[in-house]
C-alpha positions, 0 to 999 in steps of 0.5 A: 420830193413826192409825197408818202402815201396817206395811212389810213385805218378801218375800224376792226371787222367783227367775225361772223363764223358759220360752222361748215355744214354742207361741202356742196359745189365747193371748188378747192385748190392746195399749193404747199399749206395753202388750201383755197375753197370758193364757190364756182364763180371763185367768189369766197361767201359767208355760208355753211361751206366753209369757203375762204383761204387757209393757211394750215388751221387758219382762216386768212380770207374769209370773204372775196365777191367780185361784182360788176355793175352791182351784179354777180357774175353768170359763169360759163366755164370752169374751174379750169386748172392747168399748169398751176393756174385756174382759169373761171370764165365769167359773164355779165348778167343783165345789167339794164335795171332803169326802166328807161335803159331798158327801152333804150335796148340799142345803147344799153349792155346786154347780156352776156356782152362782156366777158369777165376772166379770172385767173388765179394761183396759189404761190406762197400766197393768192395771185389773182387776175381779171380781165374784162372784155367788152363785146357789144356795140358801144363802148362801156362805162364798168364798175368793178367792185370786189369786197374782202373781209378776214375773220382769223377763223381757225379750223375748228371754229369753221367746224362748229366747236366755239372756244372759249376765247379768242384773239383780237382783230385789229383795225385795217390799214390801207395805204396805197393800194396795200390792205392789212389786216391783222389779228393779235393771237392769245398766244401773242404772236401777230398775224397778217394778212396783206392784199395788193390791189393794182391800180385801185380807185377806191378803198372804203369799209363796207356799209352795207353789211346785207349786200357784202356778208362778212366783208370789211373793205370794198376795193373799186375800179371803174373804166370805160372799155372800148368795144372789141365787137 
């Protein structure tokens, strides 16, 4: 009989809700009462915008950065949107930051090397896919990293207007690949966010605060890709 998969908890995130100020260069999509805002890289940050995925007044997902090798990611094209679904076409910065690495030009990445694409779609809920591509000379040791956190925010918190109160956030569970995040109402009523993460290497709680601004959990993934060059 095969073992059932360890639970385990993360300690509860604490909010940090910046009032939307500045809807510059936001990116959005609406399906049913979810509404999607992210910057143009499709990345969900903590800033005077008010990014993150709502479900009618509520803040569901309030960070969502995805970074390679310890980078963000260069756009190069979109949002593009066509039959329901959004297509952002990303690359690699530079990635040699040992000094050594780059001397050594011939075995390391350079830039624009690797195409990185992210599809995603709104259906009763946030279906997103990334496909990385190596095109350089040799194959690549890749570190995909993706740092998620969720404040429950309602919108007109988002808007600047404190209340007086409001519910508890309650620990993280992860457990095979499936992230919880929950939030106990005043009202009582409990609320879920849940994240599916497909063949997931690592999920930790974020312990640099200064490098994943709202976060909570950090999801990892790391392969070797063969080139395609």
């Amino acid at each position: 009989m095969p073992a059932r998969p360890r639970l385990r908890t993360i300690p509860p995130p604490r909010p940090t809700i910046l009032a939307a100020t500045d809807l510059g260069s936001v990116e959005v999509a609406k399906h049913g009462n979810l509404y999607l805002l992210t910057d143009p890289r499709g990345d969900i940050r903590v800033d005077g915008r008010g990014l993150g995925l709502y479900e009618l007044d509520t803040r569901v997902l309030s960070a969502s950065m995805l970074r390679l090798n310890g980078a963000p990611l260069t756009l190069l094209r979109g949002p593009y949107l066509r039959d329901g679904v959004d297509t952002i076409q990303l690359t690699n910065p530079e990635l040699r930051r040992n000094p050594d690495d780059k001397r050594a030009a011939g075995s390391s990445l350079a830039r624009r090397d690797v195409s990185v694409t992210r599809t995603r779609q709104l259906d009763g809920g946030l279906r997103e896919q990334v496909t990385i591509v190596n095109y350089s000379a040799t194959g690549q040791a890749l570190e995909l990293e993706l740092a998620l956190g969720v404040d429950m925010a309602d919108i007109f918190e988002v808007r600047g207007y404190p209340r007086v109160g409001r519910g508890k956030l309650l620990p993280i569970t992860v457990r095979d690949g499936h992230i919880e995040f929950g939030y106990e109402g005043l009202d009582g009523v409990l609320r879920t966010t849940t994240i599916a993460a497909d063949d997931t290497r690592l999920v930790e709680p974020v312990d640099d605060p200064d490098t994943w601004p709202g976060a909570n959990v950090l999801v990892c993934w790391r392969a070797r890709l063969a080139t395609t060059g």
